[in-house]
Structures are given as structure tokens and as C-alpha cells.
C-alpha positions in Angstrom: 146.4 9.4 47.7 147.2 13.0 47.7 149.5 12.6 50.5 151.7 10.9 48.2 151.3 12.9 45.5 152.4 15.8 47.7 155.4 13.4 49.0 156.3 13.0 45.4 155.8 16.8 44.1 158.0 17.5 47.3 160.7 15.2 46.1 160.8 16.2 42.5 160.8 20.1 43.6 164.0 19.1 45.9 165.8 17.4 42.7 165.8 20.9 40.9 165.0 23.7 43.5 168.4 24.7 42.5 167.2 25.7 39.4 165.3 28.7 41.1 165.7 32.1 42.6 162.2 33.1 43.3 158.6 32.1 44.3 155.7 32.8 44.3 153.3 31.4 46.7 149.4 31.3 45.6 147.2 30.3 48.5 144.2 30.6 47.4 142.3 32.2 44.1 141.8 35.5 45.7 145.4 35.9 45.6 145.8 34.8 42.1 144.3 38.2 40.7 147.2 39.9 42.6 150.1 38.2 42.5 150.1 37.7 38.2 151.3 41.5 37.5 154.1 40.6 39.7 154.9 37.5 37.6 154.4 39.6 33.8 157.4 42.1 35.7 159.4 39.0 36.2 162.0 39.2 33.5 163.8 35.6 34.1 160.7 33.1 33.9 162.9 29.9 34.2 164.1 31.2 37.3 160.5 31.3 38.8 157.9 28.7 40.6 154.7 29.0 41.2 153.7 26.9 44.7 149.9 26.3 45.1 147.4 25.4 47.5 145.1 24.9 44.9 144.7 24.0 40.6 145.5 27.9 38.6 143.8 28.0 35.7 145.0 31.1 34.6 146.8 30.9 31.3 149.4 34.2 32.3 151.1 31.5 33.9 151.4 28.6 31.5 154.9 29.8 30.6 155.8 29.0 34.6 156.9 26.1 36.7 154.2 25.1 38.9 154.5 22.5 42.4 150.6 22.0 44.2 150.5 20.5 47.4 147.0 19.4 48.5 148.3 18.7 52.4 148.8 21.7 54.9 151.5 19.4 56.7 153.8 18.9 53.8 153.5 22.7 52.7 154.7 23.4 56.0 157.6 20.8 55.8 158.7 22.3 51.9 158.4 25.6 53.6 160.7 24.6 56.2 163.6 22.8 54.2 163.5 25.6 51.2 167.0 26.8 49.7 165.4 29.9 47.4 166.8 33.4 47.7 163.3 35.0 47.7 159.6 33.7 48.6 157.2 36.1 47.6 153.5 36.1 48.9 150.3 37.7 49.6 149.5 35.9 52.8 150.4 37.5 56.1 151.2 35.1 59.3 154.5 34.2 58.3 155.6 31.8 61.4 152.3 31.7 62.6 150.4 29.5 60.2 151.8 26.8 58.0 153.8 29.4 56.3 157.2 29.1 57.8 160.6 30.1 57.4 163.1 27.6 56.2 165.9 26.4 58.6 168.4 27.4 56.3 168.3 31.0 56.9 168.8 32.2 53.8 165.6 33.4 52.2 164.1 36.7 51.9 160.4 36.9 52.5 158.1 39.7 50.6 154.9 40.5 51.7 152.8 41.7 48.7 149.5 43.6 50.0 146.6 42.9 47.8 144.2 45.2 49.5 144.1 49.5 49.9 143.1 48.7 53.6 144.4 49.3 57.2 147.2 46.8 57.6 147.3 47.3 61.0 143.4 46.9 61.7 142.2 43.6 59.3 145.1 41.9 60.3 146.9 40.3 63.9 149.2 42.6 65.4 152.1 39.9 64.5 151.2 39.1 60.9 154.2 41.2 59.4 156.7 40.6 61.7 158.4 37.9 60.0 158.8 38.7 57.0 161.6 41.1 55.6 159.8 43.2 53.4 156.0 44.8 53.1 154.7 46.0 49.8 152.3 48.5 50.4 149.2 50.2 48.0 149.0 52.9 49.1 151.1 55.8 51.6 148.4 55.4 54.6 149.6 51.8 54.7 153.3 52.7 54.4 153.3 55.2 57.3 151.5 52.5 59.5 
């Protein structure tokens, strides 16, 4: 059942992605806690979606559009077919995990770091390659 329920979120999303300019992907709760202050900054909310791995409960984000995919397989396949300007995420492995670019070539992906640690030691070597922008916490992370 939840294979069609992602089929059909999928669908829907594809009807009005061009509506947006943004996302923000939430793959799990740790990440919640992160991403939000991003979201508060955003000044054009209609312009924004939220895609999920999972049910947010948080109300900071009532005021946003929200898409949850149960499936790995068809996150991977609305990754790969997405027409939005700029994804933004805290989870590293772009290209190497589910999380893939889109064939269309014209998104910008943003790597939001959520922790003060050594990028370069708690993460593969080939994490941050993909993506076309890393937010850092702190300057020990930038110089890395």
C-alpha cells in the first residue's frame, strides 16, 4: 500500500513542482532539529517543500508544503526526475546513496552540516563531492 501512496504523492508533486524554487530534504528526525532555522530564514514559504522520509511533527512547519515518501526506490526516482533550482539537505552521499542528482542538470545542491565535527574524518572521503555547496559550523571545518 505505501508503494502507491508514494506513486501517487510522486504524481501530485510532478502536477505543481513548478510551483517551487527550493527544498528541503528531511531524512530522518535528527535532521529535523537542524534544518528548521533554515526554514524560519526562508522569506518566500510558498515557494518551499518539505520532502520526508518520515511523519514531521513539528508545528514550525505547518505553514509548509510537505511530500513523504515511505519507499527508498521511488525517493530515488523523484530525486532523479526533479526540475527545482535548489535542493537543500543535511545528508552527505549525494550520488552515492538514494540521494541523486536529477537528469535535468539544473539544480543546485546545498549541503547543510549539522554537526561541529571533522567533516573529513566521520564521513567517506566522497560524501561532498557532489554537491555544489558545503555549509560549514565552524572555520576547522571550512579550511578542511
Amino acid at each position: 500500500m505505501s508503494f502507491l501512496e508514494d506513486i501517487k504523492n510522486f504524481i501530485h508533486f510532478k502536477k505543481i513542482e513548478k510551483n517551487y524554487d527550493r527544498i528541503f530534504f528531511f531524512e530522518n528526525e535528527f535532521i529535523e532539529d537542524h534544518l528548521i532555522p533554515y526554514l524560519s530564514k526562508n522569506k518566500n514559504i510558498k515557494k518551499t517543500l518539505i520532502v520526508s522520509l518520515y511523519q514531521i511533527k513539528n508545528p514550525k512547519i505547518n505553514n509548509f508544503k510537505l511530500i513523504k515518501f515511505k519507499k527508498l526506490k521511488i525517493l530515488e526516482i523523484f530525486f532523479l526526475f526533479l526540475k527545482i533550482k535548489n535542493i537543500y539537505t543535511s545528508t552527505p552521499g549525494l550520488e552515492n546513496t538514494s540521494f541523486r542528482k536529477s537528469i535535468f542538470k539544473q539544480n543546485r545542491y546545498i549541503y547543510i552540516q549539522h554537526s561541529p565535527l571533522s567533516l573529513t574524518k566521520i564521513y567517506d572521503e566522497k560524501a561532498f563531492l557532489a554537491f555544489d555547496a558545503v555549509q560549514t559550523v565552524n572555520t576547522f571545518q571550512y579550511n578542511e
